[in-house]
PDB file of N, CA, C and O in Angstrom:
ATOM      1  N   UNK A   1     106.916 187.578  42.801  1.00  0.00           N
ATOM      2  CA  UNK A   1     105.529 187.184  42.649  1.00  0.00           C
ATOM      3  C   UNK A   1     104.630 188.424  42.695  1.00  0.00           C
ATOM      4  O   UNK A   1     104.825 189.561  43.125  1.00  0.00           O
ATOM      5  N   UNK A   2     103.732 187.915  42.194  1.00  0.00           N
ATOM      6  CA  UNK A   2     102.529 189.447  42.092  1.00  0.00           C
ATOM      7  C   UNK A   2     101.259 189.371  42.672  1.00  0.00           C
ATOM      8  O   UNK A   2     100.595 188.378  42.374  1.00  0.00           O
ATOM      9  N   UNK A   3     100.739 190.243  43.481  1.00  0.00           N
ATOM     10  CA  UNK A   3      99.701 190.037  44.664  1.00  0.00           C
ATOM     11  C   UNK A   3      98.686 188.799  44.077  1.00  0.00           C
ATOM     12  O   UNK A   3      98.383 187.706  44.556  1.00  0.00           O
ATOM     13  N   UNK A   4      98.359 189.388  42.995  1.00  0.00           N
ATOM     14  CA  UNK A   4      97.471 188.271  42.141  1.00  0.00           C
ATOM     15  C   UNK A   4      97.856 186.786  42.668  1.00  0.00           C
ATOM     16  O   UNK A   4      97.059 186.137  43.345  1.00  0.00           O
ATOM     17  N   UNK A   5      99.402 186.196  42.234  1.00  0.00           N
ATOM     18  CA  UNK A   5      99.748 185.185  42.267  1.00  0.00           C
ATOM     19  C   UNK A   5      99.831 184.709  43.832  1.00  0.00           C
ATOM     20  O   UNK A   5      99.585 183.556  44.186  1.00  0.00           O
ATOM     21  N   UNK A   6     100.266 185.912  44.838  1.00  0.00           N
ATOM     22  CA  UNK A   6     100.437 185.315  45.991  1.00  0.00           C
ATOM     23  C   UNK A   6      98.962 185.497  46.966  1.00  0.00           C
ATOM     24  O   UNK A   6      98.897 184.958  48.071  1.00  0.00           O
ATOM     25  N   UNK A   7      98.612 185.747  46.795  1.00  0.00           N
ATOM     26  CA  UNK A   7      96.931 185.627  47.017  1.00  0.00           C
ATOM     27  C   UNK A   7      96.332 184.553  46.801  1.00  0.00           C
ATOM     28  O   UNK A   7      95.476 184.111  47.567  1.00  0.00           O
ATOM     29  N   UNK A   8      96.862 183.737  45.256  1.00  0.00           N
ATOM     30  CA  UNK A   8      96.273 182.582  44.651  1.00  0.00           C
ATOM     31  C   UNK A   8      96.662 181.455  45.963  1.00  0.00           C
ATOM     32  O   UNK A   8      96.053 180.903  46.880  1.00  0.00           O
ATOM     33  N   UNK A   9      98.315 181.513  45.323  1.00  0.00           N
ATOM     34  CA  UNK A   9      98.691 180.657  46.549  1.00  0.00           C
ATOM     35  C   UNK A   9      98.191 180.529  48.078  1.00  0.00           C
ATOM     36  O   UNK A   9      98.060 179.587  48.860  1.00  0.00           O
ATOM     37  N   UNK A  10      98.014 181.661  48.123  1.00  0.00           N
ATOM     38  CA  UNK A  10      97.169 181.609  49.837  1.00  0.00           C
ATOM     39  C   UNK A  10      96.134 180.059  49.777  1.00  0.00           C
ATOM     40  O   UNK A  10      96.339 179.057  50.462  1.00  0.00           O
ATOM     41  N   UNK A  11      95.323 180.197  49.035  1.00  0.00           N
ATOM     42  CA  UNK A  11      94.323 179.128  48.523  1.00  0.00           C
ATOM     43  C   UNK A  11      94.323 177.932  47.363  1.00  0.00           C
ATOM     44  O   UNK A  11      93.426 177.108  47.185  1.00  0.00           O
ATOM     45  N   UNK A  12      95.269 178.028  46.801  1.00  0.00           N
ATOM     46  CA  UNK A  12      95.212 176.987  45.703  1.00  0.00           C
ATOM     47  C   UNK A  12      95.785 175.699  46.144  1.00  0.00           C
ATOM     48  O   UNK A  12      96.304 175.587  47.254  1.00  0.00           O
ATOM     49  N   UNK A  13      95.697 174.659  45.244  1.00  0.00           N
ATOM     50  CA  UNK A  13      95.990 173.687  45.508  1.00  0.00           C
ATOM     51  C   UNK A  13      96.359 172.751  44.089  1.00  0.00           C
ATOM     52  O   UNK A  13      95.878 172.819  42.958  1.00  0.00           O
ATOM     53  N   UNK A  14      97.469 171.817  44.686  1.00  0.00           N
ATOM     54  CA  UNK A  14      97.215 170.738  43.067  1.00  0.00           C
ATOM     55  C   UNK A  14      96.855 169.477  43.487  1.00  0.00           C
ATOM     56  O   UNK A  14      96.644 169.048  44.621  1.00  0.00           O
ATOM     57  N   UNK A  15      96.801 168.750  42.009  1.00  0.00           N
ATOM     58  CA  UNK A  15      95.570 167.337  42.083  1.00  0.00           C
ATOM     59  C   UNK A  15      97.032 166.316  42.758  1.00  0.00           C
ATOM     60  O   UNK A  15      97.165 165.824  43.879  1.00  0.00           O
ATOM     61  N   UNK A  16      98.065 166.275  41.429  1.00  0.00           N
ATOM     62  CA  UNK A  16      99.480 165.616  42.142  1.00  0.00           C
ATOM     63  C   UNK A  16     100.305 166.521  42.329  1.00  0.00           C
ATOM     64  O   UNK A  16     100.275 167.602  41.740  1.00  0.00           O
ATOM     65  N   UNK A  17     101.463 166.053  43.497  1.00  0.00           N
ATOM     66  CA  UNK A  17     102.745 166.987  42.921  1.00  0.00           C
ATOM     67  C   UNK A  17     103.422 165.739  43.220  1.00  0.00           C
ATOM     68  O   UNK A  17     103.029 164.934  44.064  1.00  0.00           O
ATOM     69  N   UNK A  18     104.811 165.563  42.243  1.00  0.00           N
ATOM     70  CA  UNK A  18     105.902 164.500  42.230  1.00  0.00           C
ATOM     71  C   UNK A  18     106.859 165.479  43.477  1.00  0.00           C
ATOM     72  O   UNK A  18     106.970 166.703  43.421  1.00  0.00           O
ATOM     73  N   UNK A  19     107.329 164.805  44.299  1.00  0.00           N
ATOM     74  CA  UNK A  19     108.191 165.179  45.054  1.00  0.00           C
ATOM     75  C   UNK A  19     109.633 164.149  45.965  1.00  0.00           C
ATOM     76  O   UNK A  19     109.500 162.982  46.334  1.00  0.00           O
ATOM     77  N   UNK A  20     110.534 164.753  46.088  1.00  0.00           N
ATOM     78  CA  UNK A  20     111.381 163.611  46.531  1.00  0.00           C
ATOM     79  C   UNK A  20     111.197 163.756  47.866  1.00  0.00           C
ATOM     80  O   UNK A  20     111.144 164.819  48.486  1.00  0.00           O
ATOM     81  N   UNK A  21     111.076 162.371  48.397  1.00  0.00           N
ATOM     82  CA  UNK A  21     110.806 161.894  49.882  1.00  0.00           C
ATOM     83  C   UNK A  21     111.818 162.792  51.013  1.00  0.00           C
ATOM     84  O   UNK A  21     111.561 163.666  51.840  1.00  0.00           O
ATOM     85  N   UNK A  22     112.358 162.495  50.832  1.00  0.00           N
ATOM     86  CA  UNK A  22     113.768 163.366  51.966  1.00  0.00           C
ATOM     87  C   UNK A  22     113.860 164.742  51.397  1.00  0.00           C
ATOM     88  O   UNK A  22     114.244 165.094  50.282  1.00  0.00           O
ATOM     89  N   UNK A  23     113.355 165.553  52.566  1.00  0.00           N
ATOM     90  CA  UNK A  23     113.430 167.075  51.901  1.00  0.00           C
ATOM     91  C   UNK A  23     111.970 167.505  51.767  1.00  0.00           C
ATOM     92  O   UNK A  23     111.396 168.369  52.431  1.00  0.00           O
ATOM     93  N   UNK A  24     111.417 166.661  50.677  1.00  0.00           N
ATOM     94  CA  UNK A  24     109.888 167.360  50.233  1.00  0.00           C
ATOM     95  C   UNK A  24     109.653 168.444  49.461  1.00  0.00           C
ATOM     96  O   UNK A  24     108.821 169.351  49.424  1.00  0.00           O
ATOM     97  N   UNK A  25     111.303 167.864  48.416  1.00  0.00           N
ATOM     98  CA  UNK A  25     111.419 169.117  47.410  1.00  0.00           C
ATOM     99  C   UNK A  25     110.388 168.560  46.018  1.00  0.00           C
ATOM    100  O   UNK A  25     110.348 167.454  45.479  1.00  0.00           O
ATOM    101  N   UNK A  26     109.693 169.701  45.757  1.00  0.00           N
ATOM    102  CA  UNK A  26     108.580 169.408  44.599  1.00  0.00           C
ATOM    103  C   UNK A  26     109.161 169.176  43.276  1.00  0.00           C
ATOM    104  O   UNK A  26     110.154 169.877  43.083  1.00  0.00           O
ATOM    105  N   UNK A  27     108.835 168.387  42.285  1.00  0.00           N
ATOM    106  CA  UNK A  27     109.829 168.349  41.491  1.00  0.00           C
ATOM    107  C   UNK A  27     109.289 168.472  39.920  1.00  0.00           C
ATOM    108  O   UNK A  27     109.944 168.600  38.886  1.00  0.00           O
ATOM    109  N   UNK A  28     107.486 168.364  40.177  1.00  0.00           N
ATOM    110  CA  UNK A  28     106.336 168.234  39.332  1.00  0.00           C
ATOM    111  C   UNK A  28     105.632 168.057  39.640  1.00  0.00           C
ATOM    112  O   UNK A  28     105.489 167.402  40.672  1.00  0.00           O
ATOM    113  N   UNK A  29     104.106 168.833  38.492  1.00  0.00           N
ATOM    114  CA  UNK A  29     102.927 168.665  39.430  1.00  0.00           C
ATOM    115  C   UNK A  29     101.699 168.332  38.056  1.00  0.00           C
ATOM    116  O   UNK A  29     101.552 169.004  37.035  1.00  0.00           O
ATOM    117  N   UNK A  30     101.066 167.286  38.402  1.00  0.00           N
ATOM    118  CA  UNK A  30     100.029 166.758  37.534  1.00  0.00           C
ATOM    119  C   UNK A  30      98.603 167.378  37.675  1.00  0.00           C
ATOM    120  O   UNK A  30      98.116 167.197  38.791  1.00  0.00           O
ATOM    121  N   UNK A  31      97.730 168.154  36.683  1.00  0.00           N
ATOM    122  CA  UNK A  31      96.856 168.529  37.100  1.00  0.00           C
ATOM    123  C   UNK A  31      95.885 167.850  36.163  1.00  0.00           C
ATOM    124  O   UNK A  31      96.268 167.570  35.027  1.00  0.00           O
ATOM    125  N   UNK A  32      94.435 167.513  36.626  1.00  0.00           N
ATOM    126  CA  UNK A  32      93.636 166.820  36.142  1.00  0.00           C
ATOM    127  C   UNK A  32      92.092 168.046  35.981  1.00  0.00           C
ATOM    128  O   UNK A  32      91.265 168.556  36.737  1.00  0.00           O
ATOM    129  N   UNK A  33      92.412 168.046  34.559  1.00  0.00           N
ATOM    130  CA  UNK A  33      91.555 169.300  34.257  1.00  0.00           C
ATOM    131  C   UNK A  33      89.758 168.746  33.618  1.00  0.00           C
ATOM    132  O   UNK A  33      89.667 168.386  32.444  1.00  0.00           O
ATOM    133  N   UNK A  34      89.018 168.748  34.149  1.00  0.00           N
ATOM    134  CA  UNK A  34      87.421 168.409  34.075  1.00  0.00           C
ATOM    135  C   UNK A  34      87.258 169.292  33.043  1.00  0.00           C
ATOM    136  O   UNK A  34      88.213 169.846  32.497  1.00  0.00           O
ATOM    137  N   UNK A  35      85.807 169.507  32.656  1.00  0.00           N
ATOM    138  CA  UNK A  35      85.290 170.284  31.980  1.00  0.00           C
ATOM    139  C   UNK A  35      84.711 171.771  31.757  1.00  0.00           C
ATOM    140  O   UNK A  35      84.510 172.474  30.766  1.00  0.00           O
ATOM    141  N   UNK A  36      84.502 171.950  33.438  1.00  0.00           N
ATOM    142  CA  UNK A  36      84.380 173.241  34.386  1.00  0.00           C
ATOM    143  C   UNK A  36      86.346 173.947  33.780  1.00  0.00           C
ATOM    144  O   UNK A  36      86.615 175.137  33.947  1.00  0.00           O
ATOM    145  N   UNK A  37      86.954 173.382  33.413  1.00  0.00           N
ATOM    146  CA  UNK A  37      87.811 174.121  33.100  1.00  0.00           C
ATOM    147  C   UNK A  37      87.742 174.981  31.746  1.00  0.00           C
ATOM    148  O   UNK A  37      88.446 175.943  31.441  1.00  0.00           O
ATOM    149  N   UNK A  38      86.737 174.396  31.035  1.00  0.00           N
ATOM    150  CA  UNK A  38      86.938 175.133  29.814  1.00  0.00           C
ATOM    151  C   UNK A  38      85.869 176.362  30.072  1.00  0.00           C
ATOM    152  O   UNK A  38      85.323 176.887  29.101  1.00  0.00           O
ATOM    153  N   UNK A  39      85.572 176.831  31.503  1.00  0.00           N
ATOM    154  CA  UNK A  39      85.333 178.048  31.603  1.00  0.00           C
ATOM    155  C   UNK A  39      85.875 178.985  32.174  1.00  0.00           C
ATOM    156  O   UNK A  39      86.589 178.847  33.166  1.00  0.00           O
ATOM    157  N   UNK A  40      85.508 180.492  31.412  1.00  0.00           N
ATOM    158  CA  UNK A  40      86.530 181.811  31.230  1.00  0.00           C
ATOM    159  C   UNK A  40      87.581 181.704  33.127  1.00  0.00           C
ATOM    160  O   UNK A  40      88.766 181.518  33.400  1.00  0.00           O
ATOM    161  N   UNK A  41      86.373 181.931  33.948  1.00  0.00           N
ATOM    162  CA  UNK A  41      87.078 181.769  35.475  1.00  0.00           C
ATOM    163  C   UNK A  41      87.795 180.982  35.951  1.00  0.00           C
ATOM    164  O   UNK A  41      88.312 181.142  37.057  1.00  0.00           O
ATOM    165  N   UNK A  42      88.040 179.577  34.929  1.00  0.00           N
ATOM    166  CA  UNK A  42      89.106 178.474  35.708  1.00  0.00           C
ATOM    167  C   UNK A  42      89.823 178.390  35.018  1.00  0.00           C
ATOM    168  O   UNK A  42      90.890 177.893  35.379  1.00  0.00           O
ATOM    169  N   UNK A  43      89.613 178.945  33.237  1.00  0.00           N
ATOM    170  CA  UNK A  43      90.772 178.908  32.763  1.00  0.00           C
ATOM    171  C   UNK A  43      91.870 180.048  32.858  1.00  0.00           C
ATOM    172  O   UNK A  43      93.012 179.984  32.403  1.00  0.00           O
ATOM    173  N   UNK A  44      91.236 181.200  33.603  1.00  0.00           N
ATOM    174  CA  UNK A  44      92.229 182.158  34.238  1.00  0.00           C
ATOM    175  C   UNK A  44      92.883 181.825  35.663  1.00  0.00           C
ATOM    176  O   UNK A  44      93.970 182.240  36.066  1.00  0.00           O
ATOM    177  N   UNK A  45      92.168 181.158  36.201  1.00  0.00           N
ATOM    178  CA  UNK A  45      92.932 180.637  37.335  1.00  0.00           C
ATOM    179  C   UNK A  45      93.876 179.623  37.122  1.00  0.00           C
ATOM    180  O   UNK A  45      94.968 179.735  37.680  1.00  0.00           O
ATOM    181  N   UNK A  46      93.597 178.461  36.269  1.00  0.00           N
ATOM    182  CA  UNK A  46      94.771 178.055  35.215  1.00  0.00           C
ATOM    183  C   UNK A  46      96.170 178.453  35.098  1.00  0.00           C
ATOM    184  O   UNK A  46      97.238 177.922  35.405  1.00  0.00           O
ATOM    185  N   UNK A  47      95.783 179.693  34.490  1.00  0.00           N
ATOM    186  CA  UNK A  47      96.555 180.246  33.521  1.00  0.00           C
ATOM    187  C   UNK A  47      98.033 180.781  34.992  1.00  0.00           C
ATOM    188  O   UNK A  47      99.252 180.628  35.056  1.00  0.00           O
ATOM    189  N   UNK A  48      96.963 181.419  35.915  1.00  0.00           N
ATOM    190  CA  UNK A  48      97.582 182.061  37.539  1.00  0.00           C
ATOM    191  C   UNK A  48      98.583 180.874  37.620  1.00  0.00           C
ATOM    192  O   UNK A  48      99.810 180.963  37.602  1.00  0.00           O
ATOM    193  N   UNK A  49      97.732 179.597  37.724  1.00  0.00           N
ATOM    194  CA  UNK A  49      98.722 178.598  38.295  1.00  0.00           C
ATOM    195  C   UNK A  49      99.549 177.632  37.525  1.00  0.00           C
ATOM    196  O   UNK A  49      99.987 176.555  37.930  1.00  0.00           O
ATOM    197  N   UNK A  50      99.690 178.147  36.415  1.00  0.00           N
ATOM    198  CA  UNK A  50     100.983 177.949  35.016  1.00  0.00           C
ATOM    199  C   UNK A  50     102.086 179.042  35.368  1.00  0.00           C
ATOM    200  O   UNK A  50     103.314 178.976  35.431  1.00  0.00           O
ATOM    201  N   UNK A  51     101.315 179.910  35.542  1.00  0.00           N
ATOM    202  CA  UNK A  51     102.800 180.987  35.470  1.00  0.00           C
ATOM    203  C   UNK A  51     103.769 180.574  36.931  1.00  0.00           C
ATOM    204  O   UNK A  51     104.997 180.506  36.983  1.00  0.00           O
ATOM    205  N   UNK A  52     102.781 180.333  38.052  1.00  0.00           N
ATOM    206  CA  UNK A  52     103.227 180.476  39.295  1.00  0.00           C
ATOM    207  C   UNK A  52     104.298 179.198  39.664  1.00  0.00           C
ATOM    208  O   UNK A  52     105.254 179.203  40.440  1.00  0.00           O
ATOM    209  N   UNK A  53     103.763 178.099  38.802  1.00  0.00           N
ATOM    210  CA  UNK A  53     105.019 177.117  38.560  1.00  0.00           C
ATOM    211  C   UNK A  53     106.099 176.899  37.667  1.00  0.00           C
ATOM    212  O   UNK A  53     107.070 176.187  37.923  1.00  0.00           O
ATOM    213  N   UNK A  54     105.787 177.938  35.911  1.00  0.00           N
ATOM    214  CA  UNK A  54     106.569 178.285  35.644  1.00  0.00           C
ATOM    215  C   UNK A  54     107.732 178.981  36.297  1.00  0.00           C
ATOM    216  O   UNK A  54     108.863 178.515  36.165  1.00  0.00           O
ATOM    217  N   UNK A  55     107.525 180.003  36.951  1.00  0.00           N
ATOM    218  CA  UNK A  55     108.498 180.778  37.812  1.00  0.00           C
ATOM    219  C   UNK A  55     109.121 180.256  38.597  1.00  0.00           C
ATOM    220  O   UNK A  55     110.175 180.731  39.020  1.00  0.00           O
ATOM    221  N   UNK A  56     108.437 178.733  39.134  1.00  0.00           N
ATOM    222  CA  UNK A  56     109.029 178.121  40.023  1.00  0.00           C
ATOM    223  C   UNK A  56     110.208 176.926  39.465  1.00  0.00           C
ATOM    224  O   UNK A  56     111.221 176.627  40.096  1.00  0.00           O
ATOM    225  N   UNK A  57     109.921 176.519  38.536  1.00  0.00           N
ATOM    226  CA  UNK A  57     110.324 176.150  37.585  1.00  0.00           C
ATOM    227  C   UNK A  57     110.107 174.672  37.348  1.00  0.00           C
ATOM    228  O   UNK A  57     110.890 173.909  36.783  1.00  0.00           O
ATOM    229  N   UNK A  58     108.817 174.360  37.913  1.00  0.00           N
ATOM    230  CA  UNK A  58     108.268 172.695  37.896  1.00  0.00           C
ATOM    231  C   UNK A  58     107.422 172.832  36.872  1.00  0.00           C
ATOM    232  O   UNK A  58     106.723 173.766  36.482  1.00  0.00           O
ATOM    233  N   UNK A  59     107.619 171.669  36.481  1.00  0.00           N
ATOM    234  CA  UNK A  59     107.094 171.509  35.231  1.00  0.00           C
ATOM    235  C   UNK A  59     106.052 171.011  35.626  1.00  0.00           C
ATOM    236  O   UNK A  59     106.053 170.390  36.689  1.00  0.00           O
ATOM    237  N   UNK A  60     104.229 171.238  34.438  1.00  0.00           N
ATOM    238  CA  UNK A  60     103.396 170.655  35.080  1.00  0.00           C
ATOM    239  C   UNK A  60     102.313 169.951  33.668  1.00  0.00           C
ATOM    240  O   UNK A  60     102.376 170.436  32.539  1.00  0.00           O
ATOM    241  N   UNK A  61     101.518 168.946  33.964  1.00  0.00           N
ATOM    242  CA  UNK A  61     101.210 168.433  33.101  1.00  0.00           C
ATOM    243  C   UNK A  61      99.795 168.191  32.990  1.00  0.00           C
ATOM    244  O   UNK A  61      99.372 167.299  33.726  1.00  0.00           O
ATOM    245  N   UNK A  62      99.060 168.704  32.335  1.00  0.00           N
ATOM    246  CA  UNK A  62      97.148 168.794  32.338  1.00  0.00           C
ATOM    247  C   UNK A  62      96.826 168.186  31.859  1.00  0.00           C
ATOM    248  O   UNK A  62      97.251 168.331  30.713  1.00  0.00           O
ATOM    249  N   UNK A  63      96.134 167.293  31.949  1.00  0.00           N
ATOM    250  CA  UNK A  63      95.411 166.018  31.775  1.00  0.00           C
ATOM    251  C   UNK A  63      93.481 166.392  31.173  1.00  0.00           C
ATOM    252  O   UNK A  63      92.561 165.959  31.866  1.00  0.00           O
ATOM    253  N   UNK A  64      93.341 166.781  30.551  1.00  0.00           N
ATOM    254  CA  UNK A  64      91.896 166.598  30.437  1.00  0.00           C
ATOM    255  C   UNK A  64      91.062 164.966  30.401  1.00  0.00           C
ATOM    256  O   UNK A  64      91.265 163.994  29.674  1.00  0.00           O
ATOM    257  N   UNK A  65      90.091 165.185  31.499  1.00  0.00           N
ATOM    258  CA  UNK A  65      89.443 164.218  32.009  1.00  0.00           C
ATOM    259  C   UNK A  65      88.936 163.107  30.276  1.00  0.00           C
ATOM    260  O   UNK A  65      88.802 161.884  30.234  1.00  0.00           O
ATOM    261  N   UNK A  66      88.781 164.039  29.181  1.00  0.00           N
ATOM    262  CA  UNK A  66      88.091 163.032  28.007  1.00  0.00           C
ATOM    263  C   UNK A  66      89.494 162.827  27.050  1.00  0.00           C
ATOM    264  O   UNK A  66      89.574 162.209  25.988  1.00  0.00           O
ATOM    265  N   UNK A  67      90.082 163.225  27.452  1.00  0.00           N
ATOM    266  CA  UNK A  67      91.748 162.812  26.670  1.00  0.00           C
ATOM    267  C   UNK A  67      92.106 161.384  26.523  1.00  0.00           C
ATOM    268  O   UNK A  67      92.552 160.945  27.583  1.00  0.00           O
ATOM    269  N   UNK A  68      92.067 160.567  25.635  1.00  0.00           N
ATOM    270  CA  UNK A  68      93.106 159.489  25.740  1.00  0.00           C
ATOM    271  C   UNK A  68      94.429 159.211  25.868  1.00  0.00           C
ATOM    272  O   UNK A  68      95.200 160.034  25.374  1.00  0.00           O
ATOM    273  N   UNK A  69      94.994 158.022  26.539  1.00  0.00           N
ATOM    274  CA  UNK A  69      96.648 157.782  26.294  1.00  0.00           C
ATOM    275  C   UNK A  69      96.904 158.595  27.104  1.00  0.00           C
ATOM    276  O   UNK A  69      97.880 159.313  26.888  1.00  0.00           O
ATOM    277  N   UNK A  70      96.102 158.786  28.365  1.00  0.00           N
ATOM    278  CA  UNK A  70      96.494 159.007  29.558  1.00  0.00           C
ATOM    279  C   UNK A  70      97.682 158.733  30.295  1.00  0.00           C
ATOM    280  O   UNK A  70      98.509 159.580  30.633  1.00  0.00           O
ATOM    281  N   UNK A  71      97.739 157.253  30.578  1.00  0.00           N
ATOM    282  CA  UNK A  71      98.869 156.623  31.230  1.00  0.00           C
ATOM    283  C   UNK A  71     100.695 156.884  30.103  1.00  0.00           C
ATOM    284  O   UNK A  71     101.856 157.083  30.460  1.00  0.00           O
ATOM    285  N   UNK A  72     100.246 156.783  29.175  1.00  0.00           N
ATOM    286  CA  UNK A  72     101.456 157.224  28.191  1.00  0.00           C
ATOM    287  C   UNK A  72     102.126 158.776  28.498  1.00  0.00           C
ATOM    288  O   UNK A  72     103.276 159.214  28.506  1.00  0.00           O
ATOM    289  N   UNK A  73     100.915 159.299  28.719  1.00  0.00           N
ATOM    290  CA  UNK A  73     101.069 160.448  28.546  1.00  0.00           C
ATOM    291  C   UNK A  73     102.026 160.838  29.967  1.00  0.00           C
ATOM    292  O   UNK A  73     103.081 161.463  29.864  1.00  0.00           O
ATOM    293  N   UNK A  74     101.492 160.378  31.246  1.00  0.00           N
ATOM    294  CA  UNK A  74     102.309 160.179  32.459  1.00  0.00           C
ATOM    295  C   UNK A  74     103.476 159.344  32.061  1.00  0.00           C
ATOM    296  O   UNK A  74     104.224 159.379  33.038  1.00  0.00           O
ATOM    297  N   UNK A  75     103.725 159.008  31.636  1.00  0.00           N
ATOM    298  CA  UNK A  75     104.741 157.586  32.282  1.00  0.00           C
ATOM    299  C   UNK A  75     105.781 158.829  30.780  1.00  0.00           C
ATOM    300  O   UNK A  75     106.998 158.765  30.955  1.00  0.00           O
ATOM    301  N   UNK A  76     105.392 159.698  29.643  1.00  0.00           N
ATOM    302  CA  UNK A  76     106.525 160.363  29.349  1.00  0.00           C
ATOM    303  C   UNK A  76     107.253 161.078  30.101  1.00  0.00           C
ATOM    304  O   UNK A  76     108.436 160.994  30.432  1.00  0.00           O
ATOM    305  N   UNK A  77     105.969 162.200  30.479  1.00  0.00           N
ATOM    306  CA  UNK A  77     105.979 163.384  31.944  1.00  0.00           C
ATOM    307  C   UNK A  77     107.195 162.664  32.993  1.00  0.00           C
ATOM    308  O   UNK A  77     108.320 163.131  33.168  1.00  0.00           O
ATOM    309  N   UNK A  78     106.676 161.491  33.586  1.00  0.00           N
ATOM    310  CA  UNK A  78     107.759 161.248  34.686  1.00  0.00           C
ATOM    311  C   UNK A  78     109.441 160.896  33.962  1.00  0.00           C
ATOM    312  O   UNK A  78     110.521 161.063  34.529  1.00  0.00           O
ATOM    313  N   UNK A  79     109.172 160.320  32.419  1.00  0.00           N
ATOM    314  CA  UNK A  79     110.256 159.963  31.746  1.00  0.00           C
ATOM    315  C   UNK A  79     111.170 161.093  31.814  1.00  0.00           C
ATOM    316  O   UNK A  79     112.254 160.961  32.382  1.00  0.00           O
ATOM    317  N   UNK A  80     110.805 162.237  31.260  1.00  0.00           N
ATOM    318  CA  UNK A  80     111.562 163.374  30.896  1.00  0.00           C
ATOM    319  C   UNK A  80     111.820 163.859  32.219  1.00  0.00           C
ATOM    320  O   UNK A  80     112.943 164.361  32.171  1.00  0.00           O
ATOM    321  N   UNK A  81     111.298 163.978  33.514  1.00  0.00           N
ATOM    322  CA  UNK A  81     111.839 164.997  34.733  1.00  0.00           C
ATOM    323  C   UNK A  81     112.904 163.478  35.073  1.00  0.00           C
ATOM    324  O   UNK A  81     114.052 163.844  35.327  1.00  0.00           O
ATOM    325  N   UNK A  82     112.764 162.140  35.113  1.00  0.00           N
ATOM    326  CA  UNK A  82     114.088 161.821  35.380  1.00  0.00           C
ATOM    327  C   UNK A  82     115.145 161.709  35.006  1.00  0.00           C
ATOM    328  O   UNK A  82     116.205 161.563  35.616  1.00  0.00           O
ATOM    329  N   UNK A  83     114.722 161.825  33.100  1.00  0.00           N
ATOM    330  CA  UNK A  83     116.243 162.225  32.701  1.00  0.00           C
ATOM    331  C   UNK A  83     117.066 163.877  32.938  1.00  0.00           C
ATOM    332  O   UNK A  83     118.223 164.226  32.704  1.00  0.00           O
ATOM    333  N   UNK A  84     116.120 164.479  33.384  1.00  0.00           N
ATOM    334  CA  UNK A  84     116.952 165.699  33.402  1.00  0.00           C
ATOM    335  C   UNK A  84     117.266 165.377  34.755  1.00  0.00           C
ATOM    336  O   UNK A  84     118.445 165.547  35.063  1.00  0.00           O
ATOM    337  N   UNK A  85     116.536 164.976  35.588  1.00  0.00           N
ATOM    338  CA  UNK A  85     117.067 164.624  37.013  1.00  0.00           C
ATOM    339  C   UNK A  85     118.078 164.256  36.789  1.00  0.00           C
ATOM    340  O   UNK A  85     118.978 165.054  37.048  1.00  0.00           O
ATOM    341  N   UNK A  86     118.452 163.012  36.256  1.00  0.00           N
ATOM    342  CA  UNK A  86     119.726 162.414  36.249  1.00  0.00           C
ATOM    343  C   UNK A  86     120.560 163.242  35.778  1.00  0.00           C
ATOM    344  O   UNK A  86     121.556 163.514  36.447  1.00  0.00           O
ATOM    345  N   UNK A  87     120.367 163.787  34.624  1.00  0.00           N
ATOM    346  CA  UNK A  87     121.494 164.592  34.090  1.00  0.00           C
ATOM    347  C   UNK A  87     122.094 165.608  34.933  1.00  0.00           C
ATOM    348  O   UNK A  87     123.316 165.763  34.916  1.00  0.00           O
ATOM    349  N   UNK A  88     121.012 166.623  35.991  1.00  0.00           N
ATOM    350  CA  UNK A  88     121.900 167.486  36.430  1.00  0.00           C
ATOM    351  C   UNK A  88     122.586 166.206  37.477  1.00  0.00           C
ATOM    352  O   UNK A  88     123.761 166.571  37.509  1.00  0.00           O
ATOM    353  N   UNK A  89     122.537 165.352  38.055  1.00  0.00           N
ATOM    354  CA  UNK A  89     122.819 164.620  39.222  1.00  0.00           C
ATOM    355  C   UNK A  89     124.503 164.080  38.641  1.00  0.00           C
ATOM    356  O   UNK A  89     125.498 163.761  39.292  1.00  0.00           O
ATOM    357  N   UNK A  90     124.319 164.138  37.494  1.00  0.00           N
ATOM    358  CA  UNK A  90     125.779 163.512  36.966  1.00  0.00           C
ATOM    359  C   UNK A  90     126.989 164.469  37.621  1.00  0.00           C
ATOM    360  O   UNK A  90     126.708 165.565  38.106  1.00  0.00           O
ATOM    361  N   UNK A  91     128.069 164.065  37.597  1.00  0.00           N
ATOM    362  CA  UNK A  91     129.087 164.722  37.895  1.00  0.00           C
ATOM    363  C   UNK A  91     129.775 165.386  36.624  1.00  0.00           C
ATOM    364  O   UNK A  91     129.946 164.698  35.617  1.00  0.00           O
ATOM    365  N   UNK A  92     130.096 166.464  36.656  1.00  0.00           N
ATOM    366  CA  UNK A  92     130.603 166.843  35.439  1.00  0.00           C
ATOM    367  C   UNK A  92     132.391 166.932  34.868  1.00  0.00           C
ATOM    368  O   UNK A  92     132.657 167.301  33.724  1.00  0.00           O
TER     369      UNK A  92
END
């Protein structure tokens, strides 16, 4: 991580994160992006907290507040992390 990023973390936060109950391992994180995002300072802080879960390797999903097909749009998001869930969970 890079001071930038772990600095962020000192203070950041997300709107959801999907996580499994036992453990409290994170598994995805939903962010619900307003309009204040489409400025230069939040969309670099954004950007901080894309990479910082890229690296982590949760996948995350931005929602703009005037977007339609919202709920579709979740109910894919959770579709796809449980099929890969399942898949690594399979026995090989």
């Amino acid at each position: 991580m890079t001071e930038r990023e772990l600095a962020f973390m000192a203070r950041a936060s997300c709107d959801f994160v999907i996580y499994f109950k036992v453990g409290k391992t994170p598994l995805g994180v939903i962010e619900v992006d307003g309009g204040f995002h489409d400025k230069p300072e939040q969309a670099a802080r954004d950007a901080v907290k894309n990479q910082i879960l890229a690296k982590s390797n949760l996948p995350i999903l931005r929602l703009r507040t005037v977007e339609s097909d919202i709920k579709a749009r979740i109910a894919g998001f959770l579709a796809a992390w449980a099929r890969t869930t399942t898949d690594e969970a399979l026995p090989r």
